[in-house]
VMD Tcl script that draws the C-alpha trace (Angstrom):
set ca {
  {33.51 17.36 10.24}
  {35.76 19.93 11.85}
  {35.86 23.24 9.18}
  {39.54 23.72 8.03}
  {40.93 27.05 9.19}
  {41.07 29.92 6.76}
  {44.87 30.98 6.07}
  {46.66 33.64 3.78}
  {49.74 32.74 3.02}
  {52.14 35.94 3.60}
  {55.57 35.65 2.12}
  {57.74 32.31 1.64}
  {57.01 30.87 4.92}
  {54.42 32.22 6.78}
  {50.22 32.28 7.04}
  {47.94 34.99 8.34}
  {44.90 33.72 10.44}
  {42.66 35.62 12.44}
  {44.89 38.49 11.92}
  {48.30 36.88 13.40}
  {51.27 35.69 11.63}
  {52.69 32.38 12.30}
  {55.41 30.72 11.01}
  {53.58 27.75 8.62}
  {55.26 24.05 8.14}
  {52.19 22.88 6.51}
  {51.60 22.30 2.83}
  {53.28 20.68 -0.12}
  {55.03 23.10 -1.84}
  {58.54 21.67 -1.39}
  {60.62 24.47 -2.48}
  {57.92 27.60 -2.34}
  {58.02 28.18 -5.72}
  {54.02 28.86 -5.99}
  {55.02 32.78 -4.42}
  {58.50 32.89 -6.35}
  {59.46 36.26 -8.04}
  {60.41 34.98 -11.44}
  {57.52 32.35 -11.53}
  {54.35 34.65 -10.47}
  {56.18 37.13 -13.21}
  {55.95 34.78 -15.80}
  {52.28 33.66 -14.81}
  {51.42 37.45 -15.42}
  {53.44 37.43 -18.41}
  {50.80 34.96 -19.78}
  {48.20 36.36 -18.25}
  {48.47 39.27 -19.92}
  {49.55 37.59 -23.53}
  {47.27 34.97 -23.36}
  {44.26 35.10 -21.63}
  {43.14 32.66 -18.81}
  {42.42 30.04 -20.53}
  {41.62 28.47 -24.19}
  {38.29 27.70 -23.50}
  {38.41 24.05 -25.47}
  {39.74 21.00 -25.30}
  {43.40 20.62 -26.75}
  {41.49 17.79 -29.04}
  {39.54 20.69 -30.91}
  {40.75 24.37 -30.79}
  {42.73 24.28 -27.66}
  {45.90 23.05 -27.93}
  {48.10 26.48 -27.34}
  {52.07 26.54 -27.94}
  {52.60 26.44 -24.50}
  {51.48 22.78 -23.63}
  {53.70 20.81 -25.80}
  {56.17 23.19 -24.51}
  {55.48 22.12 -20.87}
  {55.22 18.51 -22.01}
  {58.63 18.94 -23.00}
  {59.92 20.40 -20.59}
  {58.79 17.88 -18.51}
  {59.88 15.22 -20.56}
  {63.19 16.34 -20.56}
  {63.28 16.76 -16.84}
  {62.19 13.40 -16.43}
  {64.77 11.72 -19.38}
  {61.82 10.68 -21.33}
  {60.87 11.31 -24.91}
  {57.32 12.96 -24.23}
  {54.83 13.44 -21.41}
  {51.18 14.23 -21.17}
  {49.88 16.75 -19.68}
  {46.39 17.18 -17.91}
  {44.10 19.76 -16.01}
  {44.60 18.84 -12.53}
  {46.98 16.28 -10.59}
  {43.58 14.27 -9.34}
  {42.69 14.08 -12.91}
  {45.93 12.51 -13.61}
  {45.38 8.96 -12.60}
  {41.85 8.59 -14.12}
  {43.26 9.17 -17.60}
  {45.83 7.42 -17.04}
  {43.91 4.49 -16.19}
  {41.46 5.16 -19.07}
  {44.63 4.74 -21.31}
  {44.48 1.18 -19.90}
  {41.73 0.04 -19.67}
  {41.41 -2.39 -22.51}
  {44.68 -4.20 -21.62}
  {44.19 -4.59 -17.80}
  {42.34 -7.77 -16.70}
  {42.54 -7.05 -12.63}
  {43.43 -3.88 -10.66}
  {45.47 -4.15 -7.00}
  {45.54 -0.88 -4.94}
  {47.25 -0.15 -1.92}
  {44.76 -0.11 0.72}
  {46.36 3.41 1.62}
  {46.35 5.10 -1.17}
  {45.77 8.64 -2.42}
  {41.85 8.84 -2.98}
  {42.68 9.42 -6.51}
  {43.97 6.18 -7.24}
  {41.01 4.28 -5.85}
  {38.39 6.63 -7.95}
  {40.38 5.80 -10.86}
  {40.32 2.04 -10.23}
  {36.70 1.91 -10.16}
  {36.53 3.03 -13.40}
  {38.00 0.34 -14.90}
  {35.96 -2.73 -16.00}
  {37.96 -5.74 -14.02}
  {37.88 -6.48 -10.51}
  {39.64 -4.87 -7.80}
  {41.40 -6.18 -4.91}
  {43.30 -3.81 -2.34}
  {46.53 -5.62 -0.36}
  {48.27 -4.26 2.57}
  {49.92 -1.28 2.60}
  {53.05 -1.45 1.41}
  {53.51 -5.19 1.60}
  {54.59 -7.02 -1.23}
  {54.66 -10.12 0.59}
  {50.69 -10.07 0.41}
  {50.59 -8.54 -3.06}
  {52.64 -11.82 -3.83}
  {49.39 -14.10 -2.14}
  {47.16 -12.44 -4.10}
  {48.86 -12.34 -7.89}
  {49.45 -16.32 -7.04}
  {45.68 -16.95 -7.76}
  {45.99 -14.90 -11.22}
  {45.14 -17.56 -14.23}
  {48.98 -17.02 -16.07}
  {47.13 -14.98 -19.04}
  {46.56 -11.81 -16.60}
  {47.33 -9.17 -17.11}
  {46.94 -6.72 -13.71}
  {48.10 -3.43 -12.55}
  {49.23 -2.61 -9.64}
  {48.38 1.02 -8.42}
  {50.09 2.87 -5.10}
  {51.55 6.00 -4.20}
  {55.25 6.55 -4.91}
  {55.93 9.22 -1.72}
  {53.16 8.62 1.06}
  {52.21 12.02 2.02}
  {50.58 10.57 4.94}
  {54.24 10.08 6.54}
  {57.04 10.53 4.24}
  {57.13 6.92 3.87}
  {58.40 4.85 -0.03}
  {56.51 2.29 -1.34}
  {58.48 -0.64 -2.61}
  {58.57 -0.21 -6.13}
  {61.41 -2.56 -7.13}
  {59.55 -5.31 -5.13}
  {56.04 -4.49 -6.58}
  {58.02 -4.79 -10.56}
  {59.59 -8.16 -9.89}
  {56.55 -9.30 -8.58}
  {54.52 -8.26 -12.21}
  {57.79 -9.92 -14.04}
  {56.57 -9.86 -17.80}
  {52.50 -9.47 -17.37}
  {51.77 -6.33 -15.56}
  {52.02 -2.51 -15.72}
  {52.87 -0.24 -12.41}
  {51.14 2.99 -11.89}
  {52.46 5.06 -9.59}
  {51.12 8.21 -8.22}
  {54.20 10.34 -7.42}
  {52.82 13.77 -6.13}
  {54.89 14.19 -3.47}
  {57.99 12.42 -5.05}
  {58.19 14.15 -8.70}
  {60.70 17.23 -8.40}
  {61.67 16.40 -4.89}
  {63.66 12.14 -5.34}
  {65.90 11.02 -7.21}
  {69.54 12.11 -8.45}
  {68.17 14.45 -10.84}
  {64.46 15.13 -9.11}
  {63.24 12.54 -11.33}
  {60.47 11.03 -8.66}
  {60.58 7.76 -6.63}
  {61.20 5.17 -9.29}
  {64.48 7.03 -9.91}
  {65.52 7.39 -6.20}
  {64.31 3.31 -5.93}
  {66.44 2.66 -9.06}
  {63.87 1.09 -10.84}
  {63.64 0.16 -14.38}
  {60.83 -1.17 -15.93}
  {58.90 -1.12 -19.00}
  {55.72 -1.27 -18.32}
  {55.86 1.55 -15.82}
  {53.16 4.53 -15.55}
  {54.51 7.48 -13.89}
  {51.99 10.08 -12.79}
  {52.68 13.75 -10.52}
  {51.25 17.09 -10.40}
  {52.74 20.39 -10.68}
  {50.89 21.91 -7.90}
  {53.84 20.78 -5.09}
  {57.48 20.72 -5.54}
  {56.96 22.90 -8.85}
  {54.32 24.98 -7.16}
  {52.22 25.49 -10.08}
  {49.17 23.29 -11.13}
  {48.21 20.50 -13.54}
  {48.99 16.96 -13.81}
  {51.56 15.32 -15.86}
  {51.64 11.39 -17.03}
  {55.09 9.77 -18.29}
  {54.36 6.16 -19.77}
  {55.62 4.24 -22.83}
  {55.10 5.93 -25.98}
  {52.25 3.99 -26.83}
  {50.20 4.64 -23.65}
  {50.82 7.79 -24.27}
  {49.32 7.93 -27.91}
  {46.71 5.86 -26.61}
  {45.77 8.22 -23.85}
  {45.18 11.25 -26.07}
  {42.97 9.13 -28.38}
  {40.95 7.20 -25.90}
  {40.31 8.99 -22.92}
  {37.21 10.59 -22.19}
  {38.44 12.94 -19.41}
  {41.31 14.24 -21.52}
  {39.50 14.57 -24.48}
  {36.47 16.37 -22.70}
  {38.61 18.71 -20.52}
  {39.63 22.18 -20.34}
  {43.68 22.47 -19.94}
  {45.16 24.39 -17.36}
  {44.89 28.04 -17.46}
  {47.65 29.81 -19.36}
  {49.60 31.78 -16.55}
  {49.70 28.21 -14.39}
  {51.21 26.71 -18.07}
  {53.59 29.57 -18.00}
  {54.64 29.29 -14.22}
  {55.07 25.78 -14.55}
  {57.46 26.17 -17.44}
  {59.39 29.25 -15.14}
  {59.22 26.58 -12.18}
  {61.02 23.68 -13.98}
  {63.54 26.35 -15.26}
  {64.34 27.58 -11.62}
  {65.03 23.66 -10.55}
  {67.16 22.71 -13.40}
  {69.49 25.81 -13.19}
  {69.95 26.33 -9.36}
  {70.66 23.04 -7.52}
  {70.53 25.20 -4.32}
  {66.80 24.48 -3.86}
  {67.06 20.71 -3.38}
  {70.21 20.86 -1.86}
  {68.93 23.25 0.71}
  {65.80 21.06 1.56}
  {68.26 17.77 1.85}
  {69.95 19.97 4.40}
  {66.90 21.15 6.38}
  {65.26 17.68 5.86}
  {68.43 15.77 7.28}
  {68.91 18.47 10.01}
  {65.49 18.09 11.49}
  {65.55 14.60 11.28}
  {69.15 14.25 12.77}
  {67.57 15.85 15.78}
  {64.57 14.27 16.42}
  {65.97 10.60 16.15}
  {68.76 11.50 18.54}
  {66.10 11.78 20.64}
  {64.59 8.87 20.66}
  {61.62 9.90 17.90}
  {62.11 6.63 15.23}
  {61.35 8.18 11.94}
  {60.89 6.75 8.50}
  {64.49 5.92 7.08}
  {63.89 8.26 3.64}
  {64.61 11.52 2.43}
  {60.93 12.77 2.48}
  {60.79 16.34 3.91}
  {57.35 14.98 5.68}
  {57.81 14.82 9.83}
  {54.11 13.54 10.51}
  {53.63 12.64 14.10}
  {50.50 11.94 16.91}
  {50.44 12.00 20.17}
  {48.97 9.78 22.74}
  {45.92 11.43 24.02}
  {43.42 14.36 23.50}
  {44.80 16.52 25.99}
  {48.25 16.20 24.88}
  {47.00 16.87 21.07}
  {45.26 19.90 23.00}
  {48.55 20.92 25.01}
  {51.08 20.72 21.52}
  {48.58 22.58 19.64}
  {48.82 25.46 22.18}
  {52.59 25.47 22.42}
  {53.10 25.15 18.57}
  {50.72 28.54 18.55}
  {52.22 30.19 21.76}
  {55.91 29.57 19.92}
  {54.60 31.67 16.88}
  {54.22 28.12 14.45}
  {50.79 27.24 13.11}
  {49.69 23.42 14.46}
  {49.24 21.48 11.46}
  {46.89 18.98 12.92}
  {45.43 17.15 9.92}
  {42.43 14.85 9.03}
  {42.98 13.13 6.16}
  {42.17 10.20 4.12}
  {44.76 7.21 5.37}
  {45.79 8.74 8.72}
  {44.62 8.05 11.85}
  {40.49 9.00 12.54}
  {41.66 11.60 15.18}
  {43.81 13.40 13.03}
  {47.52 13.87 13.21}
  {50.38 16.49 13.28}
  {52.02 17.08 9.42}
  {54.88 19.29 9.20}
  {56.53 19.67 5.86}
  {59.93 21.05 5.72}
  {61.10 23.58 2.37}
  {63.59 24.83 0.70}
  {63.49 28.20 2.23}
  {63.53 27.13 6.20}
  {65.95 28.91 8.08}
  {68.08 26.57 10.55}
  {66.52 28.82 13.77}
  {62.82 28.23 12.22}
  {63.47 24.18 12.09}
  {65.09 23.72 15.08}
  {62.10 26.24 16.95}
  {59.82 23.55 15.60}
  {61.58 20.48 16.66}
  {62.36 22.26 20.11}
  {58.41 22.11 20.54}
  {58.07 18.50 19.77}
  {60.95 17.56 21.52}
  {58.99 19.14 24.54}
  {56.13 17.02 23.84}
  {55.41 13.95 26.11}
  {54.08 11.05 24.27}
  {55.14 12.14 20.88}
  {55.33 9.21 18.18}
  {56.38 8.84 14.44}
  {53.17 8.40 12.25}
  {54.15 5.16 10.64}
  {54.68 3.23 13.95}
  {50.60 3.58 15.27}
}
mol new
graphics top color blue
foreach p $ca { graphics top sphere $p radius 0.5 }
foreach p [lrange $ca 0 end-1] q [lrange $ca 1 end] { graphics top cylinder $p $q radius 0.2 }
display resetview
């Protein structure tokens, strides 16, 4: 395996490697918040009032003012009554499925999905079947064989991060009808989809019950942690039963704090997500004019291959030779030889985006992620 390069991020929008400064599209944090003024002030803040950390689990002696205050906060972003909040977005899904575990009877995961969700589903006790990715046409074959006193759960990603792509939520929720619960893994979607930044359910209008809504606060609110929104119940289950949120460490103070001066930002100035809806559509706008046939969503995500080494070779060396760092990925669901993964923010000028498309609009062989 190929050793990741070592970058220093310098400023909103740029990396340092080897000493040069190139203009980075790489990443996940939507709207750059994780080097934002008022957030890294309010991380030191803590730092400095708090500590790093409480040293216990929230269970015992741990369980400082400024949690339920982020669970709130995050609540309220997301129009629920209350929210749980764990050490790490990985983390997220296990507990959440630990929460579950005694009323789930078979698990189906999206045969694509975040490696979270699959080490999550092999915790549970019932047995697990994966269906095609993004199908519910499949999904449907294989719920048909369930004896009617099942109860399964159906686990995928919300946003794909592997190409900006939506999983069909409001097809995967008709298909459970009364006997199932949906967890979704919405890291990339939570903060960025939706009319109010509410995540993918919201921007799929979907309303269902027995829904399980997990993200992380290390991308669009450029902090860290994970956060779980489920029925009330769920909820109360998951800080009772779960071993991994009982037995855990909560996230250091200052990341509590920045998260709390991150949601803040988003609610009062609409300019961030209205800025990356411009960028996002801009980019897009050009690229499919030209023939490249993108995803039809909103995702800020402009993943793309090419159709041989040397051309991967040749765009790598323009990207670099155009002062933009080549964000040729390997990563769990793409394809073996890696892939190009730009990720549009908030705080993109219109000349940086359209230097960037000029490149791949230069490319020959260039094709959307989703269509190999």
């Amino acid at each position: 395996m190929n050793t990741p390069p070592v970058l220093r991020q310098v400023g909103r929008v740029h990396v340092e490697i080897e000493s040069r400064r190139l203009l980075y599209f790489g990443g996940c944090d939507y709207y750059r918040l994780a080097r934002h003024p008022q957030v890294l002030a309010a991380a030191c803040l803590a730092l400095a009032a708090d500590g790093l950390n409480v040293a216990a689990s929230r269970i015992t002696t741990g369980n400082h003012p400024l949690y339920p205050r982020l669970e709130a906060a995050l609540a309220a972003w997301a129009g629920r009554t209350d929210a749980a909040v764990v050490p790490c977005g990985y983390a997220a899904n296990a507990v959440a499925l630990q929460a579950l575990a005694d009323r789930i009877t078979h698990v189906f995961l999206d045969e694509r999905a975040h490696p979270s969700l699959g080490d999550a589903a092999c915790q549970i006790k019932a047995p697990l079947r994966t269906f095609r990715h993004r199908d519910p046409t499949h999904l449907a074959a294989l719920l048909r064989n369930l004896r009617p006193q099942a109860c399964p759960a159906v686990l995928t990603d919300g946003l794909c991060a592997r190409d900006g792509s939506l999983a069909p939520l409001a097809a995967y929720a008709k298909l459970l009808a009364q006997r199932g619960w949906l967890v979704v893994d919405d890291a990339h979607g939570l903060g960025l989809l939706g009319k109010h930044g509410r995540g993918t359910p919201e921007h799929c209008g979907l309303r269902f019950p027995r829904l399980v809504h997990v993200g992380t606060l290390s991308k669009a609110f450029g902090a860290y942690g994970g956060v779980i929104f489920a029925p009330p119940r769920i909820l109360r289950r998951l800080r009772t039963a779960s071993r991994q949120y009982a037995g855990s460490t909560p996230c250091p103070l200052p990341l509590v704090a920045a998260a709390l001066a991150a949601i803040d930002l988003l609610r009062t100035d609409p300019g961030f997500r209205s800025r990356l809806e411009t960028n996002t559509s801009h980019a897009k706008a050009r690229l499919r004019s030209a023939g490249v046939a993108l995803p039809d969503t909103p995702s800020p995500i402009l993943s793309v291959s090419v159709r041989n080494p040397s051309a991967v070779i040749r765009l790598r060396n323009r990207l670099i030779e155009q002062g933009i760092f080549p964000s040729l990925v390997r990563y769990p669901g793409g394809p073996q030889a890696g892939y190009f993964r730009f990720v549009l923010s908030s705080e993109h000028t219109r000349r940086q985006i359209d230097g960037l498309v000029d490149v791949l609009l230069q490319t020959d062989g260039l094709e959307p992620l989703s269509s190999l």
